[in-house]
N, C-alpha and C positions, 0 to 999 in steps of 0.2 A: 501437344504440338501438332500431331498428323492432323488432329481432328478441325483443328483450326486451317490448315491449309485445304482441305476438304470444301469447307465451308465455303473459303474464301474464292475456291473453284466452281462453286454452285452458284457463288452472287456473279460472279463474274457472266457465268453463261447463261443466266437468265436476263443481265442485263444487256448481254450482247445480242438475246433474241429480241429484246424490247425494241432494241435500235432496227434490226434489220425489218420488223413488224411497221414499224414509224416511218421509216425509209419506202415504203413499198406504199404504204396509203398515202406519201406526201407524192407517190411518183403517178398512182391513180390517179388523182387530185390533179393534178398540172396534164396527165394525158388530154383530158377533160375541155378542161379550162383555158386551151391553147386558144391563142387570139388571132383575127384573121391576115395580120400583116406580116407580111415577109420574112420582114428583119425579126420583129418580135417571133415570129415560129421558128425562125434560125434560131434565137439567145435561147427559147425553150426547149429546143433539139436541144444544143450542146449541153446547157445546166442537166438534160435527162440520164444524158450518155454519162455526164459527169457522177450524176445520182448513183446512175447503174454499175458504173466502177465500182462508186465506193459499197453500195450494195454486195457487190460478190468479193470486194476484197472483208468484208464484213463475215461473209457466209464463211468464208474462209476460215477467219477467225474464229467465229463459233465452232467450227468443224474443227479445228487445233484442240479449243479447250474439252470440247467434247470428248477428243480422243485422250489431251490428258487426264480427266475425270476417271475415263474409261481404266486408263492403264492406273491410276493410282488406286481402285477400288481392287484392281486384280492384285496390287501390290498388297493391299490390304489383306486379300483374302489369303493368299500365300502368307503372309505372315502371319495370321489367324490360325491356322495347317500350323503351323511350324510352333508355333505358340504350343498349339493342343497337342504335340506329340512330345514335345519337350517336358509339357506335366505330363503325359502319361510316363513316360521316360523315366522323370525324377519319383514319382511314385512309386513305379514297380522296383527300383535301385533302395527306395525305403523299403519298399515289405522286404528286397533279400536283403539288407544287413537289419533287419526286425524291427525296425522304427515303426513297421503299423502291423496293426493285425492283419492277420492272411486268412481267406475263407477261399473254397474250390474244390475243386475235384483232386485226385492225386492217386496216393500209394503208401501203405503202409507195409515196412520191411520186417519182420520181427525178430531178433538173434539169441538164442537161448545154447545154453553148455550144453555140451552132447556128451550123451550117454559113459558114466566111468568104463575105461578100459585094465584089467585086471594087470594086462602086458606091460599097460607102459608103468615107467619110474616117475613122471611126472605131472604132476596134476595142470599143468600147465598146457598140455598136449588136449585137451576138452573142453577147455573155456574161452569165452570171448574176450577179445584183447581190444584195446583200443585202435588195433591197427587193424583190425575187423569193422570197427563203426566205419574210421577214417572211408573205407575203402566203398561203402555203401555209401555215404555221403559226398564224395569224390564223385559218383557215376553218376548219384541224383542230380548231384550239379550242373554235369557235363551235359545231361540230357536235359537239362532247359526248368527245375526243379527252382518256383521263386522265392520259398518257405521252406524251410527244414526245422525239424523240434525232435529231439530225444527225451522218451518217455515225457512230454510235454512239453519240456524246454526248451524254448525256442532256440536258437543256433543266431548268433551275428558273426559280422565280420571278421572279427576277434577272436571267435570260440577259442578255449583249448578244451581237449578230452585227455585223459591219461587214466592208466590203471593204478589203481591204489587195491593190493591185495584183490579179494573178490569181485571189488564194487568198480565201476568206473566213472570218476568223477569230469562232470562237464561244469564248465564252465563254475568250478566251488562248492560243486554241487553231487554227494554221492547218491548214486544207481546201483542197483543190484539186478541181476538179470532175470527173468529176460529185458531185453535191450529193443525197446519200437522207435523205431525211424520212421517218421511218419515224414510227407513231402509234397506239395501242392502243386500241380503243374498238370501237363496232358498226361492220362492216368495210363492209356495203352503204350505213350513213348517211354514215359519213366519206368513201367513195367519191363517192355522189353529191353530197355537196356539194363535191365539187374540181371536177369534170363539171359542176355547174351551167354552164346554159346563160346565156352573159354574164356569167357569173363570172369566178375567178382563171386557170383554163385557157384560156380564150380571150384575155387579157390575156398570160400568157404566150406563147403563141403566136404572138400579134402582134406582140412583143417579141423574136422567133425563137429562143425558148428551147425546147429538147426537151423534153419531157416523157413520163416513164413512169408509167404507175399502174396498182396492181397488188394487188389486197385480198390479206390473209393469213391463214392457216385460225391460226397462231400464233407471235405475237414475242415476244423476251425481252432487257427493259433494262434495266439494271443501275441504280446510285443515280450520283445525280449528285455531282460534287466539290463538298461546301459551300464550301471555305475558298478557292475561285478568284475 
């Protein structure tokens, strides 16, 4: 439908050039050709002046169509813009809940059990819990992270993680640690925000979780399983 009023905007202004082109050699033509009598140079005065009106009410015309030509290509292009950011838009909203694969630079986090303490009574106090990943994947996020996968796995919208005994299983799927968060995005922002000072790194830590981190120049994550 645009393209046809486009069109229909293009035959219009060429045909309005034709006429004002026509108009202009029939008004040479008669400058010319003026006859030597009074009265007849009078009727070919005024038919001239007549001509000349309609001549500029013509230019006119073309000059309207031109400018709406003009503005509805601009319309076009703005809509072309808006067009191309809305797929990119809908794309990057796929790679993060994992309808496509993710490839880029990023950051890999790593979470491994810390060391047994002889003191404590539970074995719970040195290993990684699922409210360990959450909390690295929570920041990944926040910092602009548009792929996430545990130990490969990609992560969707949906994810759950919970601990089962040693293992923690994502998404149906058990893990044993260590535990890599791996996460696609700008690899010094996603960095520093795990390193934030008083953030989730010193939280783990306190918690005697090891932690590795480790930007990456480029990962590559596959789609995640929808029907899990």
């Amino acid at each position: 439908m645009l393209t046809t009023r486009r069109i229909t905007l293009l035959l219009v202004s060429i045909a309005t050039g034709f006429l004002v082109t026509y108009a202009y050699k029939v008004t040479q033509q008669q400058e010319v050709q003026l006859p030597a009598s009074f009265e007849q140079r009078e009727a070919y005065r005024q038919e001239l002046i007549e001509q000349q009106e309609r001549n500029k009410a013509l230019a006119e015309e073309l000059r309207a169509v031109q400018e709406a030509v003009f503005a509805y290509e601009q319309q076009l292009a703005t809509e072309a813009r808006e067009y191309e950011q809305n797929v990119d838009e809908a794309e990057r909203l796929r790679q993060l809940i994992g309808l496509l694969p993710a490839e880029g630079q990023g950051v890999r986090v790593t979470l491994e059990d810390g060391d047994y303490d002889p003191r404590s009574y539970n074995p719970n106090d040195y290993i990684v819990h699922e409210r360990h990943i959450f909390e690295v994947v929570n920041e990944l996020k926040i910092a602009g992270a548009d792929a996430v996968a545990i130990n490969g796995k990609r992560l969707k919208a949906n994810s759950y993680i919970f601990c089962n005994g040693p293992v923690v299983v994502v998404d149906g799927e058990e893990f044993p640690a260590p535990f890599v968060i791996e996460a696609i995005g700008e690899r010094n922002t996603l960095e520093e925000a795990v390193r934030l000072t008083g953030g989730v790194l010193d939280r783990l830590v306190n918690d005697r979780v090891v932690v590795t981190i480790e930007p990456v120049e480029r990962l590559m994550l596959g789609v995640a399983q929808v029907g899990e």
